[in-house]
C-alpha positions as YAML, in Angstrom:
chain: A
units: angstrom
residues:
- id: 1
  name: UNK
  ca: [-42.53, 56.83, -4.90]
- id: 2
  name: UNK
  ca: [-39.32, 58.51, -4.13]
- id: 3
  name: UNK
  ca: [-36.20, 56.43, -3.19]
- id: 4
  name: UNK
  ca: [-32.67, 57.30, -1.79]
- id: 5
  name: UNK
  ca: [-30.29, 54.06, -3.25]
- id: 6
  name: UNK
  ca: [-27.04, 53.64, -2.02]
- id: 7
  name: UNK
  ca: [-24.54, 52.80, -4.74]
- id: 8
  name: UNK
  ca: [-22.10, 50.00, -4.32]
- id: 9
  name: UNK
  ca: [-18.92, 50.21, -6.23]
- id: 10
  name: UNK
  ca: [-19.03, 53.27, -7.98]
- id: 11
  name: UNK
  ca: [-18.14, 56.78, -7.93]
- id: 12
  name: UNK
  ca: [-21.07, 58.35, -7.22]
- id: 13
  name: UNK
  ca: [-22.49, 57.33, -3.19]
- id: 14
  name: UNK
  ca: [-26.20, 57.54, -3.70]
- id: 15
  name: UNK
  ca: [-29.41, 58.05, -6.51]
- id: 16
  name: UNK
  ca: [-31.93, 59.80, -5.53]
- id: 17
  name: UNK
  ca: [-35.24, 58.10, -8.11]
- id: 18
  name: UNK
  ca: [-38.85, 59.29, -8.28]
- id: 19
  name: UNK
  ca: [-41.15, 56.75, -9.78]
- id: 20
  name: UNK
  ca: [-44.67, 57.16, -10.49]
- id: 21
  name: UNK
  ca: [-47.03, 54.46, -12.59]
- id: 22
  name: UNK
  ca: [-44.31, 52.64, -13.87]
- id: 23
  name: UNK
  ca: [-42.52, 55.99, -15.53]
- id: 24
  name: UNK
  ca: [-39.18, 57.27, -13.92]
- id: 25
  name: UNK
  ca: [-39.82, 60.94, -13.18]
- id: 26
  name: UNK
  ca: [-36.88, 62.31, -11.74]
- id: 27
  name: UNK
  ca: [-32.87, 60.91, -11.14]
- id: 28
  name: UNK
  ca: [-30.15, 62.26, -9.11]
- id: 29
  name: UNK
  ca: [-27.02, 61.26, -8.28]
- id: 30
  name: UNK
  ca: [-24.66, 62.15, -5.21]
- id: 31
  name: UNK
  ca: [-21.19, 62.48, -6.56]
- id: 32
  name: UNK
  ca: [-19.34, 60.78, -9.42]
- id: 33
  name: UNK
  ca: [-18.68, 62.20, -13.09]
- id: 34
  name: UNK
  ca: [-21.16, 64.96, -13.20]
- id: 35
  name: UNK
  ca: [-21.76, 65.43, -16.95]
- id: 36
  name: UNK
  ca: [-22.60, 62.33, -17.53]
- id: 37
  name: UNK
  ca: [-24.58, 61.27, -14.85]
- id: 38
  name: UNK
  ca: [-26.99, 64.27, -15.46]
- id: 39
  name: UNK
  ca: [-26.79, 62.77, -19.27]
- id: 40
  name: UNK
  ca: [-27.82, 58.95, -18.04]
- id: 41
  name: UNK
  ca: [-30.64, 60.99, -15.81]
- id: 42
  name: UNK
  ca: [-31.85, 63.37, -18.30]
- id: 43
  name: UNK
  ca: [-32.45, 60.37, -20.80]
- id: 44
  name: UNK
  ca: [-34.38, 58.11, -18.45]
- id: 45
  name: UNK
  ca: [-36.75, 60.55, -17.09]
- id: 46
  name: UNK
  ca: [-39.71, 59.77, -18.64]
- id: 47
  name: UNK
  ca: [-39.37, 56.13, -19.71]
- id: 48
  name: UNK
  ca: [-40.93, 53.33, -18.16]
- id: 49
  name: UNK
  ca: [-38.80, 51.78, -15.32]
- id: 50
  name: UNK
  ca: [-38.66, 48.50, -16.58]
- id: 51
  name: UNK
  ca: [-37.24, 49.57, -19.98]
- id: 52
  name: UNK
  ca: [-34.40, 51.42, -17.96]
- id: 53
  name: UNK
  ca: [-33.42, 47.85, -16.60]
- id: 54
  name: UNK
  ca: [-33.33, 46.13, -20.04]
- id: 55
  name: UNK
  ca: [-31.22, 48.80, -21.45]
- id: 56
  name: UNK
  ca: [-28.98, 49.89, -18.56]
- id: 57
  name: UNK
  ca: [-28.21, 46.21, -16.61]
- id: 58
  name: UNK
  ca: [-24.99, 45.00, -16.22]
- id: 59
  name: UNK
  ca: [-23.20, 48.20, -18.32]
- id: 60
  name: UNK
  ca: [-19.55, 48.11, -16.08]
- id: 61
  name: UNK
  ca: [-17.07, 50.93, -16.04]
- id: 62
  name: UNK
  ca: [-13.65, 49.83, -16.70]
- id: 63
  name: UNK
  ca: [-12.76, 46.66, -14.47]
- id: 64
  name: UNK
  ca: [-15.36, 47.35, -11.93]
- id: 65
  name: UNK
  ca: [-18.31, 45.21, -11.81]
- id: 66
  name: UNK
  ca: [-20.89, 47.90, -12.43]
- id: 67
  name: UNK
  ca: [-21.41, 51.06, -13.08]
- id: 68
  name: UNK
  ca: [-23.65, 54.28, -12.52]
- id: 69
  name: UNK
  ca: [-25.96, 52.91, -15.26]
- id: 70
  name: UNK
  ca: [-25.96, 49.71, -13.38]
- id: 71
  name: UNK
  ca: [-26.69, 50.88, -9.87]
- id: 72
  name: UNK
  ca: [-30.05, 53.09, -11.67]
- id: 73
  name: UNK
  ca: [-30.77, 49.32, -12.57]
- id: 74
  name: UNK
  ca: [-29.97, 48.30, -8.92]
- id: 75
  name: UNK
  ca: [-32.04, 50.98, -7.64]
- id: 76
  name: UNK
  ca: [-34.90, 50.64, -9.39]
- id: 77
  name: UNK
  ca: [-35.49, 47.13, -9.05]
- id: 78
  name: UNK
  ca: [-35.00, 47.65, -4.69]
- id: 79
  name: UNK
  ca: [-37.60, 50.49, -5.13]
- id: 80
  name: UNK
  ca: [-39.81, 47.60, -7.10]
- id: 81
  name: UNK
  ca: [-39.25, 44.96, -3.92]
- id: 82
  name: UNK
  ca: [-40.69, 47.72, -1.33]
- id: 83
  name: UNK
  ca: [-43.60, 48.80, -3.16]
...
């Protein structure tokens, strides 16, 4: 399932996630630090969503309230409530 999130918050404005079985296949993110978002994405892909969440959840950058990191987290769980 492919999934266009929009970020809350943060930087970067949206995530682009592709999901399949369970397994995070492919991230992208729409503005933001570009290093190392292309980092976070490049060390998901291929891990199961749900382990994304218990590593990535609630990580906050600087005073804000959440992150890039976080919104993946954010994402992935909204893709979870429509499938």
């Amino acid at each position: 399932m492919e999934y266009v999130y929009q970020t809350q918050g943060t930087c970067s404005t949206s995530i682009n996630v592709i999901v399949e079985d369970g397994i995070v296949k492919h991230v992208a993110y729409t503005g933001g630090c570009h290093g190392n978002l292309q980092g976070i994405s490049r060390l998901v892909e291929g891990m199961p969503a749900e382990e994304v969440v218990k590593r990535l959840e609630g990580i906050r950058c600087g005073r804000k309230p959440t992150s890039c990191p976080d919104q993946l987290c954010k994402a992935l769980r909204a893709m979870k409530a429509v499938e």
